[in-house]
C-alpha positions in Angstrom: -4.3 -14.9 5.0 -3.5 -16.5 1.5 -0.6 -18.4 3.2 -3.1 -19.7 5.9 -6.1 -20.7 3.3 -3.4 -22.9 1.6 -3.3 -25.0 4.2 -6.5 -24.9 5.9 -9.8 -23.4 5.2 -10.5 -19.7 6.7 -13.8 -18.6 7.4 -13.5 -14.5 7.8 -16.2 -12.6 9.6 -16.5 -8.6 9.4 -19.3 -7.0 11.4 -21.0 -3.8 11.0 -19.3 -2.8 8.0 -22.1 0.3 7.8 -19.5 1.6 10.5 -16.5 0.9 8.5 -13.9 3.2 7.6 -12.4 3.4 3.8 -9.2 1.4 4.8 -11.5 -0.8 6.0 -13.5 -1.3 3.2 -10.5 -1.4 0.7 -9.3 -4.2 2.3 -12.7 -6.3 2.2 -12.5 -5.0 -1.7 -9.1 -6.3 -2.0 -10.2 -9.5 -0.4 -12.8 -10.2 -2.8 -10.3 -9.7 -5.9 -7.5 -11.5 -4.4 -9.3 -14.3 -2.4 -11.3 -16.0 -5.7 -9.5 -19.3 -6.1 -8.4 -19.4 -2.1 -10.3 -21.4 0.7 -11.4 -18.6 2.2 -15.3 -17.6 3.0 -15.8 -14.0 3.8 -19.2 -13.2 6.4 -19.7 -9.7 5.8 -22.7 -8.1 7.9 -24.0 -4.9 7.9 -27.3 -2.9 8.2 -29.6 -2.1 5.3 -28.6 1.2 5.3 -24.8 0.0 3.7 -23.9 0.7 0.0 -21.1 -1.3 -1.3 -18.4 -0.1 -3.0 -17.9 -3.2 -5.4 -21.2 -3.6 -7.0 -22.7 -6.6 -8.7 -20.5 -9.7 -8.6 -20.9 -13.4 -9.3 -18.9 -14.3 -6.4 -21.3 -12.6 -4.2 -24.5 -13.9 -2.0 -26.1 -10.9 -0.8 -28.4 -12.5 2.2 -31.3 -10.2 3.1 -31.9 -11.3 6.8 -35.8 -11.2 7.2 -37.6 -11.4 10.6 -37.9 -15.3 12.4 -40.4 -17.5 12.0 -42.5 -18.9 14.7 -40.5 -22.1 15.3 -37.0 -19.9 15.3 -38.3 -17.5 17.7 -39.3 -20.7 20.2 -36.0 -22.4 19.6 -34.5 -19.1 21.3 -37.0 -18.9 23.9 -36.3 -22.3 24.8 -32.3 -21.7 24.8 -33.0 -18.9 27.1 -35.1 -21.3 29.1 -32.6 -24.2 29.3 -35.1 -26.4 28.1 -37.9 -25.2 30.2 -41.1 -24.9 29.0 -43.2 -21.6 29.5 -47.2 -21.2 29.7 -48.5 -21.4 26.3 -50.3 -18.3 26.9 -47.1 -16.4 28.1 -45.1 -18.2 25.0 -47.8 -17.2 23.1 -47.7 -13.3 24.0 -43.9 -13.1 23.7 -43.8 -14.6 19.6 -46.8 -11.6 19.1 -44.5 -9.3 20.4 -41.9 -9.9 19.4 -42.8 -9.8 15.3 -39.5 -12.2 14.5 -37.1 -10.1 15.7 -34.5 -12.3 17.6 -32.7 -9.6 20.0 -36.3 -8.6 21.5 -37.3 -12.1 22.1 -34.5 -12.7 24.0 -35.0 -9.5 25.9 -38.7 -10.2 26.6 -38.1 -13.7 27.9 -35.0 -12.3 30.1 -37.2 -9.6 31.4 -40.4 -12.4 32.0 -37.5 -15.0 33.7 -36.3 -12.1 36.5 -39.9 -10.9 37.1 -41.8 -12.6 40.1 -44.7 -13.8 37.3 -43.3 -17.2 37.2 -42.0 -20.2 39.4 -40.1 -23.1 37.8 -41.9 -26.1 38.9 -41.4 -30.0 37.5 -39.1 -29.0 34.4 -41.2 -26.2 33.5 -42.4 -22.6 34.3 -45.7 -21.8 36.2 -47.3 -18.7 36.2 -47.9 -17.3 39.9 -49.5 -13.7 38.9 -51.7 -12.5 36.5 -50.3 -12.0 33.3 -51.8 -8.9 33.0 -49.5 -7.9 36.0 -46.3 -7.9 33.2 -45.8 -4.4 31.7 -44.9 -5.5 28.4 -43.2 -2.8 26.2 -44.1 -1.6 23.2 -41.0 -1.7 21.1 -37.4 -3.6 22.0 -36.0 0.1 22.9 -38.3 0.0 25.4 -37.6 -3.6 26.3 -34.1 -3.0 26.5 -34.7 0.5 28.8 -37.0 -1.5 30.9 -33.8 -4.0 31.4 -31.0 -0.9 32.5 -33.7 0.8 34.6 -33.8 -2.0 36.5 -29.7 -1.5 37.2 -28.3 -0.2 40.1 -25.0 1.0 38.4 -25.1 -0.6 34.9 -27.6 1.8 33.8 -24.4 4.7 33.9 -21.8 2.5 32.6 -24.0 1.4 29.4 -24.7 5.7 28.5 -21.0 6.1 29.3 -20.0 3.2 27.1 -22.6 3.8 24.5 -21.4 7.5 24.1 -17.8 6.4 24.0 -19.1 4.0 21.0 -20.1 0.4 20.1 -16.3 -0.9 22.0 -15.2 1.0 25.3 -11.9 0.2 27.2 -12.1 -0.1 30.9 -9.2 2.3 32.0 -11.9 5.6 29.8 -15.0 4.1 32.6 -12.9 4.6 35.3 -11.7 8.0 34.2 -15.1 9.1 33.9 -17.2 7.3 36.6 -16.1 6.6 41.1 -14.0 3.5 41.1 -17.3 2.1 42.9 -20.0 2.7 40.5 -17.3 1.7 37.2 -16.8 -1.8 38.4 -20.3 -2.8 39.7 -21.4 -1.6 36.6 -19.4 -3.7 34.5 -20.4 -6.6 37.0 -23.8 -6.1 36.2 -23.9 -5.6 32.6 -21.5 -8.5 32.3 -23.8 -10.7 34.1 -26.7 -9.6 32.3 -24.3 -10.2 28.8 -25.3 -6.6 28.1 -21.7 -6.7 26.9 -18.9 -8.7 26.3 -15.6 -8.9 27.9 -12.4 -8.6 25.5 -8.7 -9.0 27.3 -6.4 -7.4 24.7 -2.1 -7.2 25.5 -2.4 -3.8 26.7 -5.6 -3.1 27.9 -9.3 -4.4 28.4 -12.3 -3.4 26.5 -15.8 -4.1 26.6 -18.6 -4.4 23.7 -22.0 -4.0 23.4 -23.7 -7.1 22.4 -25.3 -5.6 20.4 -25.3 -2.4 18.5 -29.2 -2.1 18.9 -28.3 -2.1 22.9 -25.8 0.4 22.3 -28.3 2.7 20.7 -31.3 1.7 23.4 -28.3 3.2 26.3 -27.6 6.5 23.7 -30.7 7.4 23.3 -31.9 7.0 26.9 -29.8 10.4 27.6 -31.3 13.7 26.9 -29.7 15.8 23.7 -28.0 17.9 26.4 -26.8 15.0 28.4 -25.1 13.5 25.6 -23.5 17.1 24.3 -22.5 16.9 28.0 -20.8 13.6 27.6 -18.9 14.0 24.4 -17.2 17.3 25.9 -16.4 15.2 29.3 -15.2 12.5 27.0 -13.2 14.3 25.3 -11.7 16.7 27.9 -10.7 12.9 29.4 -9.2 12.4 26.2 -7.1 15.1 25.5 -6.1 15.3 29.2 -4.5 11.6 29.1 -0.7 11.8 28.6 -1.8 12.7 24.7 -0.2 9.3 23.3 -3.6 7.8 22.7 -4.9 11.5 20.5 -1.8 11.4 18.9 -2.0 8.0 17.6 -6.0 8.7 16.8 -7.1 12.3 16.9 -10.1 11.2 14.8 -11.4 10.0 18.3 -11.1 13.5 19.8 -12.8 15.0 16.7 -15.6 12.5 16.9 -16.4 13.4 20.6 -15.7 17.2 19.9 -17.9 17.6 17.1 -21.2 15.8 18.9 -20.0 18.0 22.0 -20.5 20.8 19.7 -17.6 22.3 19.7 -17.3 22.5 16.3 -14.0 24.6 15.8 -12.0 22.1 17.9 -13.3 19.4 16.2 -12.3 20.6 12.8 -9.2 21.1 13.9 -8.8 17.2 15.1 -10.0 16.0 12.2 -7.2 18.2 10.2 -4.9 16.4 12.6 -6.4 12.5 11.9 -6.3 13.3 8.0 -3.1 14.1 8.1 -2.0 11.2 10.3 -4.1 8.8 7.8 -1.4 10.5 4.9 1.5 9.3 6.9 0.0 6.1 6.7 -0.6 5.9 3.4 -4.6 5.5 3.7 -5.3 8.3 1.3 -9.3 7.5 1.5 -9.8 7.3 5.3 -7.6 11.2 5.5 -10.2 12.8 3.0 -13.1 10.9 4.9 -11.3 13.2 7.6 -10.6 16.1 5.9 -14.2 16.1 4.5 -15.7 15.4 7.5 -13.9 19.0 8.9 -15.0 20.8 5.8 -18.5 19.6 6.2 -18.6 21.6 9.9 -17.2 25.1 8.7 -20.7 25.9 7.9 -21.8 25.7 11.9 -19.2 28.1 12.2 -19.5 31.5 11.6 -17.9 33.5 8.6 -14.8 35.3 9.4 -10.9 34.6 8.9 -10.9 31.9 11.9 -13.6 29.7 9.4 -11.5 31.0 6.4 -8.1 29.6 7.7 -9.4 26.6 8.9 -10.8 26.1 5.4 -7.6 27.3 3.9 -5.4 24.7 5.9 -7.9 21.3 5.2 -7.9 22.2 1.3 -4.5 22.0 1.3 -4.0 19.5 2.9 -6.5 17.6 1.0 -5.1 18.0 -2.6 -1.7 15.9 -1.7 -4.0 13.4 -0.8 -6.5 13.3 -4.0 -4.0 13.5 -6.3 -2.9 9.5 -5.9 -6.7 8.4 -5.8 -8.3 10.9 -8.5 -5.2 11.4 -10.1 -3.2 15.1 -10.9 -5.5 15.8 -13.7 -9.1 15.3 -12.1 -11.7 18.1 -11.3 -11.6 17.1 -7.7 -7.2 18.0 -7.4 -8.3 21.4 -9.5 -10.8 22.5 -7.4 -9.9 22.0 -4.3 -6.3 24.0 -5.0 -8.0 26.3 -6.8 -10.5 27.2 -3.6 -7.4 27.3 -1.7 -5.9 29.9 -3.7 -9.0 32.0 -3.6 -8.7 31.6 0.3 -5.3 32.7 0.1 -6.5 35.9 -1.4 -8.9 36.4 0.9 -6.6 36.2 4.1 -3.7 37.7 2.0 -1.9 34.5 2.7 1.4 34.9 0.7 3.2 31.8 2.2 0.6 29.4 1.7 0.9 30.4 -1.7 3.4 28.7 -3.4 2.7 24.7 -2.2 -1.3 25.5 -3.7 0.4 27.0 -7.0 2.8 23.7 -7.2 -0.7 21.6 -7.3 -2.3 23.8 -9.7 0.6 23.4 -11.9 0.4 19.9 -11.3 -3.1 19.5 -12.4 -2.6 21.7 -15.3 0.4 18.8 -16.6 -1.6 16.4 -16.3 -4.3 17.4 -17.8 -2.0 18.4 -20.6 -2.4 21.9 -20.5 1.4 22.7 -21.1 1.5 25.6 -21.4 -0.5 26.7 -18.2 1.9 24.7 -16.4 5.0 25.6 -17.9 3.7 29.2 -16.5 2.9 28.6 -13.5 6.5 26.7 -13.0 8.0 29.8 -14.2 6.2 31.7 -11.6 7.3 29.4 -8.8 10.7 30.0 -9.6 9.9 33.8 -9.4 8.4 33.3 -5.8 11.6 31.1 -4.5 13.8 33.8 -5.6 11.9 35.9 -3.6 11.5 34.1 -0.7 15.2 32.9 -0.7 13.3 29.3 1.3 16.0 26.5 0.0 12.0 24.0 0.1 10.4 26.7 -2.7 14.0 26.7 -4.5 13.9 22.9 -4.7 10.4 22.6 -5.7 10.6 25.3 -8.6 13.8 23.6 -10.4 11.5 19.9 -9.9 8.8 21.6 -11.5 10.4 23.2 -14.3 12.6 19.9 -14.5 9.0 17.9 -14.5 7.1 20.5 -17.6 10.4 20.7 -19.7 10.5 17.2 -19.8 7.0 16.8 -21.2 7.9 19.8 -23.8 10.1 17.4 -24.7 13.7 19.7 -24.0 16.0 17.1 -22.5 18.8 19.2 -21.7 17.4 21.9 -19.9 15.4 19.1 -18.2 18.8 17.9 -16.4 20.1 21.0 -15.9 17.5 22.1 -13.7 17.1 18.5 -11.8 20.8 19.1 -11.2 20.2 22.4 -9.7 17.2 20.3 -7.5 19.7 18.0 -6.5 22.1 20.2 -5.3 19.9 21.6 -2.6 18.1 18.5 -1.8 18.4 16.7 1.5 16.4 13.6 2.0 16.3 13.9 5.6 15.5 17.9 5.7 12.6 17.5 3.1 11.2 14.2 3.9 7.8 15.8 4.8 8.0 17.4 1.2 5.9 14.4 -0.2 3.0 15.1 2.3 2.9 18.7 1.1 3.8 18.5 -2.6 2.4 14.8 -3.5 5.6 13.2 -4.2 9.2 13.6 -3.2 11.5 15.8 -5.1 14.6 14.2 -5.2 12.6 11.3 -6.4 11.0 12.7 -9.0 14.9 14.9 -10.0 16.7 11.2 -10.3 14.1 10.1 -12.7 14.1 12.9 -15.0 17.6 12.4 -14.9 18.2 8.8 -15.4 15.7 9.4 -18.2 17.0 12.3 -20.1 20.4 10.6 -19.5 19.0 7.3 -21.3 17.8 10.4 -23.8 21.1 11.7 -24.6 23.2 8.4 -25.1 24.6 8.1 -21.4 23.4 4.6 -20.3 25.8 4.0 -17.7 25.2 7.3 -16.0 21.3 6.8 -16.3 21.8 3.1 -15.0 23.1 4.4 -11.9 20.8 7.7 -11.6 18.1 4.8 -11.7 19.6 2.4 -8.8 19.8 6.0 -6.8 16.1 6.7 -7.7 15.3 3.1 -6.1 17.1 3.1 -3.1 16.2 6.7 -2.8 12.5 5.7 -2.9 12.2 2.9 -1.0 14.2 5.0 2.0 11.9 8.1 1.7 9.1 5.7 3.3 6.2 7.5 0.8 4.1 4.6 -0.7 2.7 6.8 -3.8 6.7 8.3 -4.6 8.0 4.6 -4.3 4.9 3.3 -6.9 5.7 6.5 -9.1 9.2 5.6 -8.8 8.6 2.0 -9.9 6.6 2.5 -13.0 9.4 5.0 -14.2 11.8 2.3 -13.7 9.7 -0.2 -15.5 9.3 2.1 -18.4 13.4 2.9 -18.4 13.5 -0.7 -18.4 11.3 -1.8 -21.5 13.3 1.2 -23.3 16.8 -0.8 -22.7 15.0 -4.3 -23.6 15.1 -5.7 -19.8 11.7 -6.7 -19.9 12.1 -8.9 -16.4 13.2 -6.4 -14.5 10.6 -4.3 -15.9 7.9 -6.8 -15.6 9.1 -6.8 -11.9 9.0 -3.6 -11.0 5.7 -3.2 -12.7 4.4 -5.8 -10.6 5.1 -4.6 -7.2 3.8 -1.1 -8.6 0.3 -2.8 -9.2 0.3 -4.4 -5.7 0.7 -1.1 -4.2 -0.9 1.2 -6.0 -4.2 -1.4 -5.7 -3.5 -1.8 -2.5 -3.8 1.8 -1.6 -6.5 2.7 -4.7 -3.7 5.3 -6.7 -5.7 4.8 -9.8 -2.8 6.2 -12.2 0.0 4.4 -11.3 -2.8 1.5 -11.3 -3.5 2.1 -14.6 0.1 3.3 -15.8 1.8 -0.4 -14.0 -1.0 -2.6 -15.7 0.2 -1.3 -19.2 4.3 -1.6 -18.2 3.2 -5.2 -16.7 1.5 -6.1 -20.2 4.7 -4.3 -22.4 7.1 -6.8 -20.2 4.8 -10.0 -20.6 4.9 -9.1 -23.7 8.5 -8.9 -24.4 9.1 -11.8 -22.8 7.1 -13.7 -25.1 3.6 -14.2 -23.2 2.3 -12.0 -26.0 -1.7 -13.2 -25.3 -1.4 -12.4 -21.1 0.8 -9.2 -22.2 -1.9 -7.8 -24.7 -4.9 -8.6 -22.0 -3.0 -6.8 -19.3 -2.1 -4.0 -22.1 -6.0 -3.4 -23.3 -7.1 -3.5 -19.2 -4.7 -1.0 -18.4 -5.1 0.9 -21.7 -9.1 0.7 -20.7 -8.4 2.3 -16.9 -6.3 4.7 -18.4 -9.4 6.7 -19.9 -11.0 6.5 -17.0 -8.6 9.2 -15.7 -8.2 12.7 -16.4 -4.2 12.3 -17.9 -4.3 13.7 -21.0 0.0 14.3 -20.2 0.2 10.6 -20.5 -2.5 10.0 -23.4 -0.1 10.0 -25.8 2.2 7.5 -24.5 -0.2 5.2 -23.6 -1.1 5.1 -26.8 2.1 4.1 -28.1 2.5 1.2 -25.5 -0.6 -0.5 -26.8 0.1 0.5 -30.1 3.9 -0.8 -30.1 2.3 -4.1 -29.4 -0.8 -4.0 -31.9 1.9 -3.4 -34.3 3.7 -6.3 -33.3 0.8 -8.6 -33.9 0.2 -7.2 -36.9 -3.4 -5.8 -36.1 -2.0 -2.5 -38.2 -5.7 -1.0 -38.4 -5.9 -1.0 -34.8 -2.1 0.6 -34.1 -3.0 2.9 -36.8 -6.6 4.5 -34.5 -4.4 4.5 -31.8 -1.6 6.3 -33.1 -4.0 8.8 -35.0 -5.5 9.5 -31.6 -2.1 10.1 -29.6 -0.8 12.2 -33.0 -4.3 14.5 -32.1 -3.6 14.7 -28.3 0.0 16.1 -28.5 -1.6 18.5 -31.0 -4.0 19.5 -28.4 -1.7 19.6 -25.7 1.7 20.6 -26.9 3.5 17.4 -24.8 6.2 17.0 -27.5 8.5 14.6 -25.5 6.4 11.3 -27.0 6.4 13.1 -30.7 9.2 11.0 -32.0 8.2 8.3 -30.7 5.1 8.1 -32.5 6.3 9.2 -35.6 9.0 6.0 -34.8 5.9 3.9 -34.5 4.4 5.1 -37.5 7.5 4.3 -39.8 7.9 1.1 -38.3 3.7 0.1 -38.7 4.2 1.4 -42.4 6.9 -0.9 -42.9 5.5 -4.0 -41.6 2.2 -3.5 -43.9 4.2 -2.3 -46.3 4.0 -4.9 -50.2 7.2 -5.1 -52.4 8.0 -1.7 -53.8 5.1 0.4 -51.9 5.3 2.0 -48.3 8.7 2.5 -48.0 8.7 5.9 -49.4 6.0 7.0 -46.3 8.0 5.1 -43.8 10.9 7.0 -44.6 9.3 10.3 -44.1 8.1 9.0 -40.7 11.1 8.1 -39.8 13.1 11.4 -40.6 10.5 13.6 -39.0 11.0 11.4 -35.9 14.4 11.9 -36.2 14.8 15.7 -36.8 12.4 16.7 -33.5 14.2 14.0 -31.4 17.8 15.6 -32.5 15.9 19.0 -31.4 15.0 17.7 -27.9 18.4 16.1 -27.4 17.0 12.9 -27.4 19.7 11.0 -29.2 18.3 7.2 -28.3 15.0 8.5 -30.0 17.1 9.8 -32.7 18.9 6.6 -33.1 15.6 4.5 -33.6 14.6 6.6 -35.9 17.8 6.6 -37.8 17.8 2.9 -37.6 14.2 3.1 -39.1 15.1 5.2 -41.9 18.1 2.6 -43.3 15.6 0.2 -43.0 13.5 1.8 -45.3 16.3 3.0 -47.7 17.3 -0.5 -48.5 18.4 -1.0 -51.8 17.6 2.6 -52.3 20.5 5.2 -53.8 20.7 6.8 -50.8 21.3 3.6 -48.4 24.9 4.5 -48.2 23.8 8.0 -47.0 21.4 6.9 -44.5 24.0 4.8 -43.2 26.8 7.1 -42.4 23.8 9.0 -41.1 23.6 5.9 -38.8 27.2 6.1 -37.8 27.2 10.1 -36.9 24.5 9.3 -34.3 26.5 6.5 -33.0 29.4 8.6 -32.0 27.2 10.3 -29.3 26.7 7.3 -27.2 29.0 6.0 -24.5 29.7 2.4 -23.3 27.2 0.7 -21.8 23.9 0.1 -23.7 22.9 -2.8 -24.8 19.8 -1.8 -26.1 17.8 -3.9 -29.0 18.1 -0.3 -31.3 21.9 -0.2 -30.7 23.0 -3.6 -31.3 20.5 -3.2 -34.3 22.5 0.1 -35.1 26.2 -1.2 -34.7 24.6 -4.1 -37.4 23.5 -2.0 -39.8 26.9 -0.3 -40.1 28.9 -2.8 -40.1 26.8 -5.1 -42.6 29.1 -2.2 -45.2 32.9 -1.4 -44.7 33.4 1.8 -43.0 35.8 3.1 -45.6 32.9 2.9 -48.1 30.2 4.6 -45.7 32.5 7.3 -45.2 33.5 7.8 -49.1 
């Protein structure tokens, strides 16, 4: 649509957005952020009853449509008329009754044009009757009544089609009405422009006019007529060949659940929210999924309500966990209800994918511990299951926790014992059960801890894999995870362009599809790469936006390295007060949480602020001590590319110190670990350091 607006205006008109579902209204949302300097004019209508989702903006006319006027309300009489004038008295009547609202003076006048009251005479309309003679209704429901009662057949087409909903295709009418009756129905209503005709490619619909008609035909059936016509709808439905419940059971559950037949229902809308997944529209599934848990209370209590219960919660949490994140109250809830089920109906099997989310909130929340536990416990349950789908999420999540504890090389030996058993083909539906996918998620930790350990070339092609890997699995929120991890490898080996690339197409989908982490998370890797590439002003606003949506979320994991993102840059600029609050505040969360893997890092950062603020002859001596304690808990992760900044940092601040030479042949033992293949800013600053003094003299 961007394209299009670029070389001609584009007026865009949404209806009945009231009706709307959340993919729906994402994309209006998206519109409004995306279309501001475009040519494009957005109509959005809806009833009063609508709340937006975007609040207040300047961008925005919100139009309150109030009733007619007395000259509007002629102007449409007189259309209706073609220029024929009516009795003053009968014009009169029909702008009193009508109180300004446009659909009922068109219905009036309709109504007063097919009645034997008047006879067109000269250019104009004569009244031949009394007007008392007119039975005038009381309200446009009744006007609009008074119109289908007067139907042969269009009276039964308009309840059918206003029971199927506001747009009805013409191969449902004939299912459920003679041949005979369908068609002169549709004549009727058709000439009347009751509804509309639409010829789409494979089949042809009808609409209502509009919706008000569509509710005038509803309500004209009895409560039991309409049950009645939901369960024949949808027994129509589910008998067709299947292909159009497949594509949207959400239709079946619609008809189902206002048929009353409330356990069937449920069980369609389980089957549309989990279709929605597959898609990737996370908001319309738990619009689905909540719309089944909302009918378990006309059911009655017993293991049939339970199981249906059991089976929508756990579907649900895959689906929260992009949108509300791992950490929220929403993810831990809604496995921890599902584990209470489980104990109810003594569901072992069901077990193990509600513990996986449990221990994924309890990480991301930074409750380490909890989840270092419960991963522990997974692995207990695979071996006693022997399923190869539990043995490959256990080593992923004991891979994922020991990361955060910050133990690289236990970290690749259990993604390596993921790997091993992983099949993309055999566990592609793994991402719709455990959030992400697990060979995914295995290659990162990987390429990571083998960046860690001074193995650049391995953990340059562990990344590629991850990529490709990604992008085949066909799972929008594992290929946006994926993409932000590869940003972030990037910025650590100085490539801020591809960084800044990868961060960008993470953004796109992650705000396409509303995964407010990896929203958040991309925004700051976005701002590191601007930043690195020299657009230091763009780079900080992107960092402080992202920084800002970052504690909107419940990701107290990730607080800590956040923090040194923005901080790394604060530091940069030399706003050291403001580095120095941030870093105090990550320093406090990994106290609180026990996620050691970003420890050295900060303490890194800390060395390095100290010696930028640092006058002649004072700071040095603090830096130092930064900088060894960074280095001595990265050497105890395994982390030798940590332990290598910090090495570098601690020369630095050694410099003309009796124990440069010493920190220096430090330097060169840490060097020996790494293998061709980094070009890294903190190696090439490394392999200068040494060399600025001869070997032989390091070594004496």
């Amino acid at each position: 649509m961007l394209e299009v607006a670029a070389r001609t205006p584009v007026l865009l008109v949404l209806e009945d957005l009231q009706a709307a579902d959340p993919s729906t209204l994402d994309l209006v949302e998206q519109g409004l952020d995306r279309f501001d300097d475009s040519a494009i004019l957005m109509l959005l209508v809806a009833r009063d009853e609508f709340q937006t989702t975007w609040g207040e903006r300047r961008d925005i006319i919100d139009m309150r449509l109030r009733r007619l006027d007395a000259t509007a309300i002629k102007s449409i009489i007189g259309g209706i008329c073609g220029g024929c004038a009516l009795p003053e008295e009968l014009l009169t009547q029909i702008e009193s009754k009508c109180d300004g609202v446009p659909l009922y003076a068109e219905e009036f006048t309709k109504m007063v044009l097919e009645s034997d009251l008047l006879a067109k005479r000269e250019g104009k309309y004569e009244l031949v009757r009394p007007l008392s003679n007119l039975a005038i209704p009381s309200s446009l429901q009744d006007s609009l009544l008074a119109r289908l009662d007067r139907l042969r057949d269009g009276k039964s087409v308009a309840q059918w089609g206003a029971a199927i909903g506001r747009e009805f295709s013409y191969e449902l009418i004939k299912a459920l009405l003679p041949d005979e009756i369908a068609d002169n129905g549709l004549k009727e209503l058709l000439d009347l422009e009751v509804i509309y005709k639409r010829k789409r490619t494979l089949q042809t619909t009808f609409i209502f006019k509009h919706a008000l008609i569509q509710d005038a035909a509803y309500t004209s059936l009895l409560r039991s007529e309409r049950r009645e016509y939901h369960a024949t709808i949808a027994r129509v439905l589910l008998e067709d060949s299947g292909a159009s419940v497949a594509q949207s059971p959400e239709i079946a559950a619609h008809h189902l659940e206002l048929a009353e037949r409330y356990e069937e229902a449920i069980g369609y809308w389980l089957a549309a929210g989990k279709r929605a997944g597959e898609r990737a529209t996370n908001k319309e599934g738990l619009a689905h999924f909540n719309k089944g848990l909302r009918l378990l209370d006309r059911l009655p209590a017993g293991r049939a309500r339970d199981s249906l219960e059991l089976r929508l919660q756990m579907a649900r949490g895959p689906l929260l966990i992009p949108i509300e994140g791992n950490g929220s109250v929403a993810v831990r809830e809604t496995f921890s209800r599902a584990l209470e089920l489980t104990n109810v109906l003594s569901a072992t099997k069901e077990r193990f994918p509600i513990l996986f989310g449990l221990r994924s909130y309890f990480l991301s929340s930074g409750q380490l511990q909890k989840a270092h536990d419960l991963s522990r416990e997974l692995s207990r349950l695979a071996d006693q299951t022997g399923d190869p789908g539990h043995r490959l999420e256990a080593y992923t999540a004991l891979a994922n926790t020991l990361f955060f504890r910050g133990d690289f090389i236990e970290t690749e030996n259990q993604a390596r014992a993921a790997m091993e058993i992983y099949d993309p083909h055999r566990f592609r539906h793994h991402a719709h059960i455990y959030g992400t996918d697990p060979g995914v998620l295995c290659l990162s930790r990987l390429s990571n801890a083998s960046w860690q350990r001074g193995r650049p070339d391995r953990g340059r092609i562990q990344l590629a894999e991850m990529l490709t890997l990604a992008e085949d699995v066909g799972h929008q929120f594992t290929l946006t995870s994926a993409l932000n991890l590869a940003a972030l490898l990037r910025l650590w080996r100085r490539e801020p362009e591809l960084a800044r690339e990868c961060a960008a197409r993470s953004f796109t989908i992650s705000e396409e599809h509303g995964y407010r982490f990896t929203y958040a998370w991309s925004r700051m890797l976005h701002g590191q790469a601007l930043f690195d590439l020299g657009q230091e002003d763009e780079g900080m606003r992107e960092l402080e936006t992202g920084f800002e949506h970052t504690r909107t979320l419940s990701a107290k994991l990730m607080e800590p390295w956040f923090g040194a993102i923005l901080a790394t840059a604060k530091i940069a600029k030399g706003h050291m007060s403001e580095a120095n609050a941030l870093l105090s505040d990550a320093l406090d969360s990994v106290a609180e949480s026990g996620t050691t893997y970003a420890l050295p890092t900060l303490h890194c950062l800390k060395g390095e602020m100290l010696l930028e603020a640092a006058d002649i002859g004072r700071g040095e001596d603090d830096a130092y001590d930064s900088f060894l304690t960074a280095a001595n808990i990265a050497r105890s992760h395994g982390s030798r590319a940590t332990e290598l900044r910090a090495t570098v940092g601690i020369v630095k601040s050694r410099r003309g110190q009796p124990e440069e030479i010493e920190a220096r042949r430090l330097l060169r033992d840490v060097l020996v670990y790494f293998t061709p293949g980094e070009d890294s800013k903190d190696l090439g600053e490394a392999l200068d350091l040494v060399e600025e003094y001869p070997a032989a003299e390091i070594t004496r």
